[in-house]
N, C-alpha and C positions, 0 to 999 in steps of 0.2 A: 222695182221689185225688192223685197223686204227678204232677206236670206242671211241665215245665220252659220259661222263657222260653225258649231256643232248638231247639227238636226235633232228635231225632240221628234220625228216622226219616220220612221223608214216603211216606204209603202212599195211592197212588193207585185208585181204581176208576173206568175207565168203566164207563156203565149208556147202552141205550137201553131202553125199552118193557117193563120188567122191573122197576116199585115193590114187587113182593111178593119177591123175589129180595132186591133191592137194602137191605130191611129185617135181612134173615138177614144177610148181607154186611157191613154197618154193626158190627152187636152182635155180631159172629164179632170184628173188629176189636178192640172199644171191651172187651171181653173177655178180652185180654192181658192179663198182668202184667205186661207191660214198659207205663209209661206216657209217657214221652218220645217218642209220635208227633205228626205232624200225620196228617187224613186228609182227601183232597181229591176230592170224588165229581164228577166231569165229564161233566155231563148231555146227550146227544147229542140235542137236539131229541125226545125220545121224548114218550110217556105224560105227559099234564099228571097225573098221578096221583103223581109223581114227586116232585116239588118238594113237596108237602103233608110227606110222609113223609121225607124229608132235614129240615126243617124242624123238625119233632116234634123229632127227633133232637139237630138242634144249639142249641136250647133247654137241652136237657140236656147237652151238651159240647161246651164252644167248641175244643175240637180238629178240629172236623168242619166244612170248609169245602166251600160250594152253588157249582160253577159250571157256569152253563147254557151250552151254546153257542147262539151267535146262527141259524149253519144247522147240518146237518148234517155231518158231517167226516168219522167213520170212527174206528176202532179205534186204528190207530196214531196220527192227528193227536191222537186225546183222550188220548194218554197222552207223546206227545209234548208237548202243550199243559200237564198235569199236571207236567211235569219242569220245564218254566218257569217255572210256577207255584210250585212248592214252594219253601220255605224254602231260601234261601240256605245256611243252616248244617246243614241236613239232614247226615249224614254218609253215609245209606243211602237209598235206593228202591228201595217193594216195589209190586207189582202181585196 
């Protein structure tokens, strides 16, 4: 796998209540042939079922960063929060 210290692409997911979604979601991602992403799953207080299954995942690819929110937020704040979050040197954001 082709991974670069600075990602040209930070692709964000929020998920709430949706770990069997959010599996398909992940490997749809990590499944490109472009490998210069980050990917940042921004967990809305949903499904403690949730965090298990991110975790599988990022064992297998440190591209793939867990952040849970503390409360509840919303759609836009978790991808607003995603944008802050990502890599400074991203060039791109995808949703």
């Amino acid at each position: 796998m082709n991974t670069t210290a600075s990602p040209t692409v930070s692709v964000i997911i929020s998920t709430y209540n949706r770990p069997h979604l959010l599996r398909r979601a992940i490997e749809s991602v990590l499944a490109q042939t472009y490998a210069a992403f980050e990917l940042l799953i921004i967990d809305d207080r949903g499904s403690p079922d949730t965090k298990p299954v991110v975790a599988e995942i990022i064992a297998r690819d440190p591209r793939v960063i867990y952040i849970p929110n503390d409360v509840r937020s919303g759609l836009m704040e978790n991808k607003n929060k995603g944008v802050r979050l990502s890599n400074v040197h991203s060039r791109y954001v995808a949703f």
